[in-house]
C-alpha positions in Angstrom: 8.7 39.7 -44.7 11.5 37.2 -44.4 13.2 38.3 -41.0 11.5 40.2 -38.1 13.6 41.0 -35.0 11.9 41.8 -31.7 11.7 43.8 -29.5 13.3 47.6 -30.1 12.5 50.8 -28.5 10.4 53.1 -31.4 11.5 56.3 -32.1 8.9 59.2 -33.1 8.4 58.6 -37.1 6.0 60.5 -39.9 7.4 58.0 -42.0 4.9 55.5 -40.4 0.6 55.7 -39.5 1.3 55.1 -36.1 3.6 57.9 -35.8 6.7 55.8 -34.5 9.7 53.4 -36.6 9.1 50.1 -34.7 5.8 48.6 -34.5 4.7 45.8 -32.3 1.9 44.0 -31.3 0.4 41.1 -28.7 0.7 38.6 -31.4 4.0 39.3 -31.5 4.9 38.6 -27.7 2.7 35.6 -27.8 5.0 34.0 -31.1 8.2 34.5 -29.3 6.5 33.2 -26.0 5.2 30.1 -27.3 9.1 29.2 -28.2 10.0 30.1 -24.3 7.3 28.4 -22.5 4.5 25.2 -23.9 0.7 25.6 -23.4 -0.3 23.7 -20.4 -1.7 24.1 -16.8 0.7 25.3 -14.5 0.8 22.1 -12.2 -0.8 22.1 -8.9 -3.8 24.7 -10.6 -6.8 24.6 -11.9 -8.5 21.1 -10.6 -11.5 20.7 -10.5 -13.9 19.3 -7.5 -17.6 18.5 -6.9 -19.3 21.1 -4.8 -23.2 20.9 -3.7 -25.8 18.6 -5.6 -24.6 19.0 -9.4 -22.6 22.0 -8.8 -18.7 21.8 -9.2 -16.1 24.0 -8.6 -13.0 24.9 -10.8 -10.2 26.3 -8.6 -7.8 28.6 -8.7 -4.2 28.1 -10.8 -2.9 29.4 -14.3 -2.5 28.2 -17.6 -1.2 29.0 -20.9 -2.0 28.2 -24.9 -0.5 29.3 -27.8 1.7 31.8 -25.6 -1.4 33.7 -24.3 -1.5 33.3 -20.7 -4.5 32.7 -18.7 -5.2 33.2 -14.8 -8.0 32.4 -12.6 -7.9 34.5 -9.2 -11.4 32.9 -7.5 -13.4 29.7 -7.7 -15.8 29.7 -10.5 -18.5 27.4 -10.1 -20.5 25.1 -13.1 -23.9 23.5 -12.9 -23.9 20.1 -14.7 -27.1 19.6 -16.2 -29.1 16.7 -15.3 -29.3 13.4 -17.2 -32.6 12.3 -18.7 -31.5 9.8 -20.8 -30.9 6.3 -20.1 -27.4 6.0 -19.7 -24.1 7.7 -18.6 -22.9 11.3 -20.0 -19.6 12.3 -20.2 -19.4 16.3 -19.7 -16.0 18.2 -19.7 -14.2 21.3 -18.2 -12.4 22.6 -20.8 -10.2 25.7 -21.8 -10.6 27.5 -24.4 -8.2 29.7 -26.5 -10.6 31.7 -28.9 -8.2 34.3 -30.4 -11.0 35.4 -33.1 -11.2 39.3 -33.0 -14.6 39.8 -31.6 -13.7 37.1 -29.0 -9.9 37.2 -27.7 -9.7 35.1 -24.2 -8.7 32.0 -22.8 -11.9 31.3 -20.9 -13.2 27.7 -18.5 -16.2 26.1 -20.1 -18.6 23.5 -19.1 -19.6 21.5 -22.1 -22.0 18.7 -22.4 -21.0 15.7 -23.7 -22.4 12.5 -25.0 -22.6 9.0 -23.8 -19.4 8.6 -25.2 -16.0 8.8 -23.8 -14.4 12.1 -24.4 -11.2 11.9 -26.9 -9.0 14.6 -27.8 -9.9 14.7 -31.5 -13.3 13.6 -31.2 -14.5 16.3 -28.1 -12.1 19.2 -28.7 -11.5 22.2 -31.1 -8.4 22.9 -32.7 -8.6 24.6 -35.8 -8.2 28.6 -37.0 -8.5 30.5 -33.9 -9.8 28.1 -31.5 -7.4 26.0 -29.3 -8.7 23.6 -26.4 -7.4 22.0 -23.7 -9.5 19.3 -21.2 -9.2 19.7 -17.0 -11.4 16.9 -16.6 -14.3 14.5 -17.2 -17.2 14.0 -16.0 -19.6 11.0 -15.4 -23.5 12.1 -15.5 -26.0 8.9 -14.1 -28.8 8.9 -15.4 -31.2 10.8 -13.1 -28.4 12.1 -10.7 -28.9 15.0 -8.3 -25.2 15.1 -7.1 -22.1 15.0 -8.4 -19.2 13.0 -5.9 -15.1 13.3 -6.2 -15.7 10.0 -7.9 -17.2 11.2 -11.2 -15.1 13.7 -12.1 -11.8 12.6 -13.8 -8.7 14.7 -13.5 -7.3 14.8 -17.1 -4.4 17.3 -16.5 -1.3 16.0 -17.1 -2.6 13.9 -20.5 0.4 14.8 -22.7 1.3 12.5 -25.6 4.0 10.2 -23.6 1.1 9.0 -20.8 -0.3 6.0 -21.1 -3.5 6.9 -19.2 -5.1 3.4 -18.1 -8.5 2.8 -16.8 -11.3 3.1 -19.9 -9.1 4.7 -22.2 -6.9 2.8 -24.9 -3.8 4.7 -25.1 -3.8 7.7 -27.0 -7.5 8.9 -26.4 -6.4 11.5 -24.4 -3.1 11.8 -25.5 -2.6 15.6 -25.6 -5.4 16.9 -24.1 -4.5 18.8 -21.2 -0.4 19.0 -20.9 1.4 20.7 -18.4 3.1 23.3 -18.6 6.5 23.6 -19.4 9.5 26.1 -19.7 13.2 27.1 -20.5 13.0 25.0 -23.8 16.5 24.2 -26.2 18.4 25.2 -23.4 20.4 22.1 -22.7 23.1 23.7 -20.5 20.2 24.7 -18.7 19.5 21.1 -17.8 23.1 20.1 -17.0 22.4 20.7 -13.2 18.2 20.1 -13.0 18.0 16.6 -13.5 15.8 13.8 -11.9 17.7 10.8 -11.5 16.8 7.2 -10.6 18.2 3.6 -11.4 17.1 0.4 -11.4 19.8 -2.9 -11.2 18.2 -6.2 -12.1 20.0 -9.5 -11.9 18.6 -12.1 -14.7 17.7 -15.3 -13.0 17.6 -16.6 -16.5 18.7 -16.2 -20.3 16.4 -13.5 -21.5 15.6 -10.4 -23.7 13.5 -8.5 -21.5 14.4 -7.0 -18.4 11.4 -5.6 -16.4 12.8 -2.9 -13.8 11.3 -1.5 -10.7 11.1 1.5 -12.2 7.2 2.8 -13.1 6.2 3.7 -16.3 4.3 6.6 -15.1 8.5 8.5 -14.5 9.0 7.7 -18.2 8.3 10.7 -20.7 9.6 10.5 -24.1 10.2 14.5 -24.5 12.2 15.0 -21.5 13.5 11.4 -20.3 17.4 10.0 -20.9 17.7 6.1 -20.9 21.2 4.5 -20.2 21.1 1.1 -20.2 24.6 -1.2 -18.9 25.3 -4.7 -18.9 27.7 -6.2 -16.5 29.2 -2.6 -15.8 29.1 -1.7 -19.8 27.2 1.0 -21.7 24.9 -0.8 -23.9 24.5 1.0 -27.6 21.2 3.2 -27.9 20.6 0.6 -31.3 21.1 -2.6 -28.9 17.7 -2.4 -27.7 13.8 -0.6 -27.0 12.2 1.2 -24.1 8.7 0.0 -23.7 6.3 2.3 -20.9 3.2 1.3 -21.8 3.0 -1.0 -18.8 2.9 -0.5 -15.3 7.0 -0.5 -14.8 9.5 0.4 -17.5 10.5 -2.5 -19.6 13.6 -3.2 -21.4 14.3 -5.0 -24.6 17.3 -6.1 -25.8 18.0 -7.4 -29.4 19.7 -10.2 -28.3 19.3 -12.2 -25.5 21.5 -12.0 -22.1 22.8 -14.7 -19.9 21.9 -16.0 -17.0 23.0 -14.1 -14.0 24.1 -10.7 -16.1 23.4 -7.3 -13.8 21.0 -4.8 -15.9 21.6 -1.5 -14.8 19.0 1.0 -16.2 19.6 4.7 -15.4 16.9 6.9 -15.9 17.1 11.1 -15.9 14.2 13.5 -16.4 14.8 17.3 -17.0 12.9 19.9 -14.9 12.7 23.1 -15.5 13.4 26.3 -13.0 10.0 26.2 -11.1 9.8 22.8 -10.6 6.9 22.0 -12.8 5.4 19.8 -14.9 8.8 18.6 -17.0 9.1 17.0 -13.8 7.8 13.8 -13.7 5.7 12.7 -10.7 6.8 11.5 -7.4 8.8 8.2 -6.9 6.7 5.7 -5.5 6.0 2.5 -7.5 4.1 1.0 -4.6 1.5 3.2 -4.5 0.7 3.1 -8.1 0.7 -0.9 -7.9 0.8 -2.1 -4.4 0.1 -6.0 -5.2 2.4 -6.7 -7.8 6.5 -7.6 -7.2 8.5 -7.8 -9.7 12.3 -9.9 -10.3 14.3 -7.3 -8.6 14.6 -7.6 -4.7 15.1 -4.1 -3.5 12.4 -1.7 -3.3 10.8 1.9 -1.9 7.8 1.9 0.5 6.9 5.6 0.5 4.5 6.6 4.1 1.1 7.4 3.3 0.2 8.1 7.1 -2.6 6.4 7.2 -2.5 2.6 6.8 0.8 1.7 6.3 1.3 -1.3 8.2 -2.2 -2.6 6.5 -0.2 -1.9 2.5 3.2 -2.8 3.9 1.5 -6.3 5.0 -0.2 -6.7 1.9 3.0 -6.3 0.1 4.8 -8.6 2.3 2.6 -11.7 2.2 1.9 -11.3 -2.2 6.0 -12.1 -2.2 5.9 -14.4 0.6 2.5 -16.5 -1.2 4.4 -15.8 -4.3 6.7 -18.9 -4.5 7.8 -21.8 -2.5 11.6 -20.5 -3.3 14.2 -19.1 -1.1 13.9 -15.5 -3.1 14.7 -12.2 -1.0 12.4 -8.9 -0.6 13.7 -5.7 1.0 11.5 -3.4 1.8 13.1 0.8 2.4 10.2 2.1 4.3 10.2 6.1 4.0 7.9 9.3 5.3 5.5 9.0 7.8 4.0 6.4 9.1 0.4 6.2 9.7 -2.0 3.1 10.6 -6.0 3.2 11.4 -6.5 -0.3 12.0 -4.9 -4.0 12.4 -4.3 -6.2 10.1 -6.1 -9.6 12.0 -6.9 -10.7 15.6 -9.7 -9.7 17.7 -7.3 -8.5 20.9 -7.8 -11.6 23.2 -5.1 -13.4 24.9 -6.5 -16.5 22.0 -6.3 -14.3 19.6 -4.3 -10.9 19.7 -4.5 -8.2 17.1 -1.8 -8.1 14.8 -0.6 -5.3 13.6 1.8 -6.9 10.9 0.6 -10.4 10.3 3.1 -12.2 7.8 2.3 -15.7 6.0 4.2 -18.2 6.5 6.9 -19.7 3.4 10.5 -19.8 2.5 11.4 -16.4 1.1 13.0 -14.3 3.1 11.8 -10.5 3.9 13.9 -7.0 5.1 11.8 -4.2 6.3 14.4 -0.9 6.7 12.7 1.5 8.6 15.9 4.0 8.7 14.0 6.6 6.6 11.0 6.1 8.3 9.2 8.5 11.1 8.6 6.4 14.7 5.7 4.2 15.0 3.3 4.6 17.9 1.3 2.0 18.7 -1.3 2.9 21.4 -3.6 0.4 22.8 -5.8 -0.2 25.7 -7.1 -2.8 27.7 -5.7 -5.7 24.6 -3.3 -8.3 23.3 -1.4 -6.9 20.6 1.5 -8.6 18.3 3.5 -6.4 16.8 5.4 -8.2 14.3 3.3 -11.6 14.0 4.6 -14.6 11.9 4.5 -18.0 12.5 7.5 -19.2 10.5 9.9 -17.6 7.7 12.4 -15.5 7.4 12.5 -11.4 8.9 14.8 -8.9 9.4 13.8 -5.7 10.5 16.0 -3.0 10.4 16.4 0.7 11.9 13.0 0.2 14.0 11.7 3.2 15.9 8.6 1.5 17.7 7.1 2.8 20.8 4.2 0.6 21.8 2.0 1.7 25.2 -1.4 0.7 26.8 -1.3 0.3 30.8 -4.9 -0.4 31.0 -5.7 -3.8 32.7 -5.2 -6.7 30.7 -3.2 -4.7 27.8 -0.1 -7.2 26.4 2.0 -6.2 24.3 4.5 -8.7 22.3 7.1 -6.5 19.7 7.9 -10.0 17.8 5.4 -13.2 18.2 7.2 -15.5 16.3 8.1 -19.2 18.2 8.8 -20.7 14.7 10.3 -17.9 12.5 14.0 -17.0 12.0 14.2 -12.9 13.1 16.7 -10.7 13.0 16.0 -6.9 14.7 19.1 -4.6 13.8 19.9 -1.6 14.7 16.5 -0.7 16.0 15.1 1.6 19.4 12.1 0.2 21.1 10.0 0.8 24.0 7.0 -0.8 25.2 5.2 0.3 28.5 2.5 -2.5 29.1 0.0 -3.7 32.3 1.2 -6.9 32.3 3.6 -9.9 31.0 4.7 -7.8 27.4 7.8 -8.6 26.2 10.3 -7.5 23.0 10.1 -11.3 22.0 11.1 -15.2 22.7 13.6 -15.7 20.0 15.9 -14.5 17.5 18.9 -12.4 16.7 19.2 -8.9 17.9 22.4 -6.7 17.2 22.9 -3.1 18.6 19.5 -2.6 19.7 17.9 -0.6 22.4 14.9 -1.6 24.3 12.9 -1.1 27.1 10.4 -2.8 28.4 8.1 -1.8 31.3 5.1 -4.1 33.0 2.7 -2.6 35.7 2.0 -6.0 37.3 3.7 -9.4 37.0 7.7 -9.6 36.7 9.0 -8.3 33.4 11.2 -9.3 30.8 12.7 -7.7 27.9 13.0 -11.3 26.2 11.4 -14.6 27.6 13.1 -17.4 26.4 11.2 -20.1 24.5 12.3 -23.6 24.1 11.9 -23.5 20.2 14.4 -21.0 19.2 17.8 -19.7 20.2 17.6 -16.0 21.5 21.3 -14.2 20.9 22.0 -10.3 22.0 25.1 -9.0 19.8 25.8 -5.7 22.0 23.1 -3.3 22.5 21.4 -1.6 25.4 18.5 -3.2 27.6 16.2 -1.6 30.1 13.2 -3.9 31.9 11.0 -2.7 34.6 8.4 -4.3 37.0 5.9 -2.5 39.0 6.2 -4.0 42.5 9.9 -4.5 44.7 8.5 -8.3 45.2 8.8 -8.8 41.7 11.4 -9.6 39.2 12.2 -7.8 35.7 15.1 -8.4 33.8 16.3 -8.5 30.4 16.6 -12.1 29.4 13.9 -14.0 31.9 14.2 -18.0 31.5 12.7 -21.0 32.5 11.5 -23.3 29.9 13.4 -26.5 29.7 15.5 -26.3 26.2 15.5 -22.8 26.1 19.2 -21.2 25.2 20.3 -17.3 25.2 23.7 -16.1 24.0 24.6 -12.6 25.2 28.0 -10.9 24.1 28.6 -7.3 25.5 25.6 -6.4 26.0 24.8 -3.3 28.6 22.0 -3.4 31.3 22.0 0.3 32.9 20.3 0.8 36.4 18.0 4.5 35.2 15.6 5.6 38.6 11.8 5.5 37.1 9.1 7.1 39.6 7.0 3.7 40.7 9.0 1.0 38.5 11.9 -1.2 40.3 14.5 -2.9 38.1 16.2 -6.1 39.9 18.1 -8.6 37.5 19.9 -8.0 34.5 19.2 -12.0 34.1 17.1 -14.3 35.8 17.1 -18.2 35.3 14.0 -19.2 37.3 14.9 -22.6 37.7 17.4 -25.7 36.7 15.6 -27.6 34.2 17.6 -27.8 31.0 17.9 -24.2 30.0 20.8 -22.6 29.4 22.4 -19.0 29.7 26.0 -17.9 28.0 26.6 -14.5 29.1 30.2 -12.9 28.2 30.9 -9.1 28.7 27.8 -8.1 30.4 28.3 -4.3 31.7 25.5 -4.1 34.2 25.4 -3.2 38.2 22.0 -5.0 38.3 21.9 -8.7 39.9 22.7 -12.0 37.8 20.9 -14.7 38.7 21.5 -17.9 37.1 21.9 -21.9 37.5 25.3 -23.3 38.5 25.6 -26.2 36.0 23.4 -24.4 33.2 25.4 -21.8 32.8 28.3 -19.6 31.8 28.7 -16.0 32.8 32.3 -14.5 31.9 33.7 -11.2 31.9 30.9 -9.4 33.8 31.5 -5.5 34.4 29.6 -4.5 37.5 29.2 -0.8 36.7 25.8 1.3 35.2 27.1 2.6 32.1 24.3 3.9 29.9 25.5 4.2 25.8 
């Protein structure tokens, strides 16, 4: 038959063994619904996890092949058998489509492999009524008694645009176990459901091949759009190649560009309407590859909430080891942050943790924080550094940092950095500590707010070193000291050499239950230091050296912002 149209209500019929004019069966739904929806796991279903000694578990989720639908409602356990030989087997969760008449389901095997690698071609059946599709993997030792998370290899996903990585060459796997995907040859459809990211690279020299920040693991060739412009212009689809068989997106142009030209590649994914797998997996190129830096200077930090500062520092010292040139890294930091340990230091006064410890060299580095949760630091009884770098270049920007420990003999120091240039923007800080921690000696700090509180000792938002210039550009500055026969203020000084420039900067007086505030500045003694204070809004005392200094414009009010 030539044409068939589906589906009409029957009417009653002798004309016809079944008694009624329109005849229908499940083959029938399952043709039309394999042009609506692809066979696939339904992302976010059906993985599968090692259980107790060599049992694993498949979990719950849904699937479909061939436009027969499949759904498992309750865990369904598998024993892998054990291994006598003398090396690794590779065993496999499959599905399995068997649409033979005796047979008719989509049912989860466990099949027993070989010592070989599973492949698509090689380990599954396709042909007549059978159609398979691969979960996962799994790695057999030789006389194990337990299978661990780390055997079994999650193969969902494997379409035929992945490059997998690891053991397999590309295109092993390709196909094994898509996900699953709907609302096809609808393009309208798409218009408003589109993924979009960019990536803008500026050529440092002539070249061919521009290398974005973009991973490859966002490329898919079914359901991605490439633009590619030069300088502002729309490149020609002809005038070059997308390669994603690396770890980022490559472009390749068939003539070279010059020098300095902007490469802006736009990429777009479709997803379809419940969010599944036409979408292509999270942003986050750092956590795919968190050594390597590429040309471009601008990229995402996404929050595991675990050991953040221990990756973010890793990051930060492979671009700063990377080159003795003056190149630029800005780092958005986004999500939660999390950290479980430090990064160096063994918490003496000799040696203080750190809990960023940046190398030393000429490029420069930007950490934004302004997507990023606070960070609370909680220590007891240490020396901790905060931000820790000897010499360089560092901007941090948006910083929400609150740092406490009031045991005895806890310090806490926000930025330990004598020799470096640093530049804190923007940024809300508090640090209660027992004794003599400070926001830092040197450095640039516009429209920040800070407060800084010390048990014993007098207490300092910044103390002055003779090595570097301190300047406050605006902002708001709290310091408290834990005795009335002690000082606090926010800029303590005393070194000889040591300069601070202060422009409108505002020191509130704010009542805190057994702390005492005293100075907004304090210049211990005349010895070659110097203060230049203009617009200061603060009731609190200023107490400086005639000779050494220049205090103008002073506003003798408590005026919190």
């Amino acid at each position: 038959m030539a044409e068939k149209s589906l589906f009409f209500n029957a009417l009653p019929s002798t004309d016809y063994e079944t008694g009624y004019d329109r005849n229908y069966n499940a083959d029938d739904i399952s043709d039309w619904l394999s042009v609506v929806w692809d066979t696939g796991v339904v992302k976010g279903g059906l993985a599968v996890e090692a259980a107790t000694g060599m049992a694993i578990n498949l979990n719950v989720g849904r699937a479909a092949i061939n436009g027969k639908a499949y759904i498992n409602n309750a865990v369904q356990s598998f024993t892998v058998a054990a291994n006598g030989a003398a090396s690794t087997r590779y065993d496999y969760v499959i599905l399995r489509f068997n649409n033979n008449v005796a047979v008719r389901t989509i049912t989860a095997m466990l099949v027993t492999g070989t010592t070989s690698l599973p492949t698509t071609a090689g380990s599954l059946t396709r042909e007549g009524n059978i159609y398979d599709i691969m979960l996962c993997y799994i790695a057999v030792a030789p006389s194990a008694s337990s299978i661990v998370q780390a055997n079994i290899t999650d193969t969902r996903g494997y379409d035929n645009s992945v490059n997998t990585g690891g053991a397999y060459v590309y295109g092993d796997l390709a196909n094994a176990c898509p996900y699953f995907t709907a609302v096809k040859g609808y393009d309208n459809y798409y218009d408003a459901i589109i993924q979009n990211f960019e990536s803008v690279v500026t050529l440092s020299s002539a070249s061919a091949t521009v290398v974005t920040n973009l991973p490859s693991h966002l490329y898919n060739a079914a359901y991605s759009i490439i633009e590619v412009y030069t300088n502002g212009l729309k490149e020609n689809d002809n005038a070059y190649t997308v390669n994603a068989t690396s770890s980022y997106i490559t472009i390749t142009f068939t003539a070279a560009k010059n020098a300095g030209a902007v490469i802006t590649v736009d990429l777009g994914n479709f997803i379809d309407g419940e969010g599944l797998s036409t979408a292509i997996s999270q942003y986050n190129q750092f956590v795919s590859d968190v050594t390597e830096l590429k040309e471009a200077n601008e990229f995402n930090y996404i929050c595991n909430g675990a050991n953040d500062n221990v990756l973010i520092n890793s990051l930060v010292n492979t671009f700063i080891n990377g080159g003795s040139d003056y190149k630029s890294l800005k780092l958005n930091i986004i999500g939660n942050f999390g950290y479980t340990a430090m990064t160096g230091g063994s918490g003496t006064s000799v040696s203080p943790y750190q809990f960023f410890n940046f190398a030393s060299g000429n490029r420069k580095v930007t950490l934004d924080f302004g997507n990023c949760s606070a960070i609370n630091v909680s220590v007891s009884g240490v020396y901790v550094n905060i931000f820790n770098i000897a010499t360089g270049n560092l901007t941090v920007d948006n910083l929400n940092l609150i740092a406490s420990g009031t045991t005895s003999g806890t310090v806490i120091r926000v930025f330990n950095n004598a020799g470096a240039k640093i530049a804190c923007n923007n940024s809300r800080i508090w640090v209660t500590g027992y004794q003599d921690s400070l926001i830092g000696v040197t450095g640039t700090y516009n429209n920040c707010r800070c407060t800084v509180k010390n048990s014993v000792n007098n207490s300092y938002c910044f103390m002055t070193s003779a090595t570097g210039l301190l300047t406050l550009n605006g902002g708001v500055y709290y310091a408290y000291c834990g005795a009335s026969n002690l000082k606090s203020a926010i800029v303590g000084q005393s070194a000889a050499g040591a300069v601070s420039l202060l422009y409108g900067v505002v020191a509130p007086t704010a009542a805190v239950s057994g702390m005492y505030q005293t100075n907004a500045i304090y210049q211990a003694n005349a010895n070659g230091n110097y203060v230049n204070c203009r617009d200061l809004v603060s009731a609190l005392t200023i107490y400086v050296q005639s000779g050494y200094s220049v205090v103008a414009g002073t506003i003798s009010l408590s005026k919190a912002v």
